[in-house]
Legacy VTK file of the C-alpha trace (Angstrom):
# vtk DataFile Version 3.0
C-alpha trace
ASCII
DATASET POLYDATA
POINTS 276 float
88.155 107.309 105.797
91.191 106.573 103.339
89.605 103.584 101.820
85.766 105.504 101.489
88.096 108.428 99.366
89.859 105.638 97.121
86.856 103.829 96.623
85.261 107.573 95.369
88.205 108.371 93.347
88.425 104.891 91.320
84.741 105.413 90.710
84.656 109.119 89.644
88.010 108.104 86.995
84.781 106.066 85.147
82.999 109.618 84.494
82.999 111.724 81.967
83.437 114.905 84.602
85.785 117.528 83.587
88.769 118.303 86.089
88.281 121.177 87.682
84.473 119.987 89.030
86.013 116.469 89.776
88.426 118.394 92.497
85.655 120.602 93.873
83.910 117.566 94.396
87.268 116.111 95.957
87.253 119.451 97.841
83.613 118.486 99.455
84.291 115.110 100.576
87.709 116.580 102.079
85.469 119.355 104.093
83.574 116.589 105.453
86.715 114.780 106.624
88.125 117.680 108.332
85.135 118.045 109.874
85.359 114.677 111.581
89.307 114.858 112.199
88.215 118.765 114.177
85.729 116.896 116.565
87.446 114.118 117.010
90.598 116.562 117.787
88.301 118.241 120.578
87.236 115.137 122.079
90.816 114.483 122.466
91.549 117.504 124.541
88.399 117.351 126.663
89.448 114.143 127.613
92.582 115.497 128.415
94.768 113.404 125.769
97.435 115.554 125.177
99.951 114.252 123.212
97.509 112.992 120.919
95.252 115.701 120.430
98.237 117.693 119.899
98.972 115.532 117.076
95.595 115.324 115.797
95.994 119.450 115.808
98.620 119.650 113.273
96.871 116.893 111.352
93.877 119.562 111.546
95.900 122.441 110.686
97.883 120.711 107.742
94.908 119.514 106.020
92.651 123.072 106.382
95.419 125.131 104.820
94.922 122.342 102.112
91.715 122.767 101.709
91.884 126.312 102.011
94.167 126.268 98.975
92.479 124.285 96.572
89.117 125.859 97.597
90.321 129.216 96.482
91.905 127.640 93.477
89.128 125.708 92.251
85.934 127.808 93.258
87.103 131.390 93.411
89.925 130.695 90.230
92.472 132.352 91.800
95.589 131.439 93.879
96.526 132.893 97.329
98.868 135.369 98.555
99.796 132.216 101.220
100.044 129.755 98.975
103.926 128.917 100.190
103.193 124.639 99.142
102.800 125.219 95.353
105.972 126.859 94.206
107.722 124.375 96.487
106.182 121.172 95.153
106.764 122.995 91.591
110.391 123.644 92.334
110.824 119.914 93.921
109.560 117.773 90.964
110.777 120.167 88.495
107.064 120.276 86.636
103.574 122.036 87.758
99.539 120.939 86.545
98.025 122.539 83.732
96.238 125.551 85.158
93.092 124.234 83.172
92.871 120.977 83.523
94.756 120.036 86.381
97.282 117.448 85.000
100.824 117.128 84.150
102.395 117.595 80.811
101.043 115.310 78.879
104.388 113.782 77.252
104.926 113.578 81.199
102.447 111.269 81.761
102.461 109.356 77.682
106.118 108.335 78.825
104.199 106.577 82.207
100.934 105.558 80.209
103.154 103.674 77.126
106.082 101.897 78.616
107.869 100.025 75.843
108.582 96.635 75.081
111.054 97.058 72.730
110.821 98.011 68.795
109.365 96.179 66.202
108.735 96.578 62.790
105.411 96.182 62.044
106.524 93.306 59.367
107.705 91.444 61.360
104.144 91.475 64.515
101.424 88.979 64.353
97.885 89.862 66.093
97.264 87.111 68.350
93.718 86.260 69.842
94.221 86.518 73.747
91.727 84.553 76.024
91.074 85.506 79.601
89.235 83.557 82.393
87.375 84.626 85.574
90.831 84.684 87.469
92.872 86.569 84.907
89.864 89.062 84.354
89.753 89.926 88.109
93.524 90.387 87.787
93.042 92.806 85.223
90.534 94.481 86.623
91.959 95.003 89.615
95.477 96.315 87.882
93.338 98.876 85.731
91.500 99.972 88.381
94.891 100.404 89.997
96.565 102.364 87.111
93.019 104.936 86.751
93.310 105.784 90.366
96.776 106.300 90.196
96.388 108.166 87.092
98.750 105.810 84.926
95.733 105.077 82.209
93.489 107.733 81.863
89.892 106.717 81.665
88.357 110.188 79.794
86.271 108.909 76.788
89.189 109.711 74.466
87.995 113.726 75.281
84.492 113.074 74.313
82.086 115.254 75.099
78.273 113.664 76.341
76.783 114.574 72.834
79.733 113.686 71.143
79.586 109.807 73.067
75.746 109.749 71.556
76.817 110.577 68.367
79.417 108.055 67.604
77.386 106.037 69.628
74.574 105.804 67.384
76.974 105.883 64.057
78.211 102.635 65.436
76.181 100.880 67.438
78.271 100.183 69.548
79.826 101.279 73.521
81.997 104.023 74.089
84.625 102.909 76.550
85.969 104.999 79.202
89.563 103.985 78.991
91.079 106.209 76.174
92.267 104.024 72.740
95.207 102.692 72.511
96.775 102.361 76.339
99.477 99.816 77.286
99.843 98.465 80.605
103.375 99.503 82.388
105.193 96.172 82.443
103.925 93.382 80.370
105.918 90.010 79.458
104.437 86.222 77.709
105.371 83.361 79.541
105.170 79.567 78.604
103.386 77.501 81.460
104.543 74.359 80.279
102.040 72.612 82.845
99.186 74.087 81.580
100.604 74.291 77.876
99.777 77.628 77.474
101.453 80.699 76.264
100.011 82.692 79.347
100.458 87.100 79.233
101.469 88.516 82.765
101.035 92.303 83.646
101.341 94.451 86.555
103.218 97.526 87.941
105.979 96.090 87.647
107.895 92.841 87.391
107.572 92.501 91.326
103.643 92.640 91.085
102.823 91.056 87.695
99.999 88.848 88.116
98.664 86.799 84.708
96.338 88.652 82.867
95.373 86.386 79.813
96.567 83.430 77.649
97.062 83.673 73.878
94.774 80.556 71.786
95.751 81.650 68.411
98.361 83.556 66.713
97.462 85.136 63.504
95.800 82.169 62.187
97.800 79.332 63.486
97.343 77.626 67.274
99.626 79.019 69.986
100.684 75.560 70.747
101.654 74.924 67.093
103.784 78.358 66.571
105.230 77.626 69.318
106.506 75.016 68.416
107.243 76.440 65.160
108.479 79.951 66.068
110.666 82.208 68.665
107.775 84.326 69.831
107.467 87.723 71.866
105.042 90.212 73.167
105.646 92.989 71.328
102.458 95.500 71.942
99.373 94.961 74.473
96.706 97.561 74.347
93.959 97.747 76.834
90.506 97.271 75.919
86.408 97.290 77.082
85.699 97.997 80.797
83.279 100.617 81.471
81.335 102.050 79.108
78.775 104.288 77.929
75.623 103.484 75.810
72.654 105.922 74.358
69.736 106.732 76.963
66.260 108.094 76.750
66.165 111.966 75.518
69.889 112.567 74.792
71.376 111.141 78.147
73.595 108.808 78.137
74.068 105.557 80.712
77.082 104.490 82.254
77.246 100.457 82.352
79.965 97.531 83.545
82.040 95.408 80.934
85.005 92.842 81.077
88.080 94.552 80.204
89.898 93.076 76.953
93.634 92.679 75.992
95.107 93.559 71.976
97.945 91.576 71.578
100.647 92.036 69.249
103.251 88.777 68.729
107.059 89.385 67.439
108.085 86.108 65.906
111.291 84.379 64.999
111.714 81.049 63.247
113.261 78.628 65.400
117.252 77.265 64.147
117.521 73.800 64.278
119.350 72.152 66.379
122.869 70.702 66.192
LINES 1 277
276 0 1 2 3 4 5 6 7 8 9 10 11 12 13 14 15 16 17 18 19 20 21 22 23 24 25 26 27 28 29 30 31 32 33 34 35 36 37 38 39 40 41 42 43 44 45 46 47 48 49 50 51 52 53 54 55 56 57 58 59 60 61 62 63 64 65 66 67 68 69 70 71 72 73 74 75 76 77 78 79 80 81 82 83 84 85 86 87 88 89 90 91 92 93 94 95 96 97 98 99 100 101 102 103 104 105 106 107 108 109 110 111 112 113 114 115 116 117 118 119 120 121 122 123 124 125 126 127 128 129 130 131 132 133 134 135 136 137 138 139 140 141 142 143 144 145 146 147 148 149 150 151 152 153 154 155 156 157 158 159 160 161 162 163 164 165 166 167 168 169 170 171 172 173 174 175 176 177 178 179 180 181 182 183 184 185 186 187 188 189 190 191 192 193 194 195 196 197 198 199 200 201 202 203 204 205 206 207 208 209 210 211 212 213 214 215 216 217 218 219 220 221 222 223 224 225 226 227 228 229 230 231 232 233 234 235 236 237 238 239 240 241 242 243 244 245 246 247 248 249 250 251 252 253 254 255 256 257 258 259 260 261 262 263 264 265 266 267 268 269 270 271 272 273 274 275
């Protein structure tokens, strides 16, 4: 049941749905849930399994004042003389949601969405053009997908609105991507693969999960074997790009379709001392 919720809730973050309906639909799939865990619960107890009916019970109990809860928050838009969970949580991790939207602070959740990698003067950054084959795509894909569910890139159409996505949609031809502009990834590092000769970009969670994402070809105008060579280089910025988009439909609708995510890169370099 776990896995059929996460599987809903990476594919919602790819919607243009505002908050509050997302959670009533959340609310909905919850019911339904319950629903199983109650009958499953009475099955238990006709069949005389204490212990774990008992269990199952609480489980029950837990998850209905939940639901309870969130369905007078969401669909009556008030809160509940028994809500005793809220103030709790609120006094535990020092914070509470945004009574409209549903999120944390925002410069709560930019210091999560834009980890740095240091600071650079923009003098002294080179774009580089970053490559990325089947394997490091599904890598990627899978961390981003990751990072939406968990809420650590937000995938909201930079805060367009349906008509707004048509309009800038038709003044430039082009997709409007569901990630928001300008998202890093929360640990990022370049790595020489001196096997493969390549200057090869690995991403993930964290250092314990990084996985490689990409490989740069070309930075600024010169190979990435050559600079190399040449230059002490760094990954100084990585923004996220492409995925899931949107595109113009038939009478003002618009359609979402699949794309293979992209990678910005932005090189700090240093010329190399010589030796001796």
């Amino acid at each position: 049941m776990f896995s059929f919720l996460d599987m809903i809730n990476s594919s919602l973050s790819y919607f243009n749905i505002k908050p509050t309906l997302k959670n009533k639909i959340y609310i909905a799939i919850a019911t339904l849930g319950d629903g199983y865990l109650i009958y499953v619960t009475c099955r238990l107890f006709l069949n005389q399994v204490w212990l774990r009916g008992l269990l199952y019970c609480l489980a029950v109990a837990f998850l209905t004042y939940y639901l309870y809860l969130n369905f007078v928050y969401y669909f009556l838009d008030r809160t509940s003389r028994f809500d005793f969970l809220s103030p709790w949580l609120s006094k535990v991790t020092g914070t509470a949601p945004d009574a409209t939207t549903g999120k944390m602070p925002r410069q709560r959740r930019q210091a999560a969405l834009n980890q740095a990698a240091g600071y650079y003067e923009d003098h002294d950054t080179v774009r580089a053009a970053v490559t990325i084959d089947a394997t490091e795509q599904a890598n990627l894909r899978a961390l981003v997908d990751q990072l939406v569910a968990e809420h650590l890139l937000v995938a909201e159409y930079d805060g367009l609105s349906e008509a707004e996505i048509l309009a800038q949609y038709r003044a430039k031809n082009e997709p409007v991507p569901a990630l928001n502009s300008g998202q890093t990834l929360p640990y990022y590092e370049l790595v020489h693969e001196a096997a493969r000769h390549r200057l090869t970009i690995y991403a993930g969670m964290n250092a314990m999960d990084k996985q490689p994402v990409g490989h740069i070809t070309k930075v600024g105008l010169t190979d990435a074997h050559d600079a190399r060579v040449q230059y002490q280089l760094y990954l100084a910025k990585l923004f996220v790009t492409g995925g899931p988009h949107k595109i113009a439909g038939r009478r003002d609708t618009t359609i979402l379709t699949d794309g293979d995510f992209g990678l910005v890169a932005y090189l700090a370099y240093r010329e190399k001392q010589p030796k001796g």
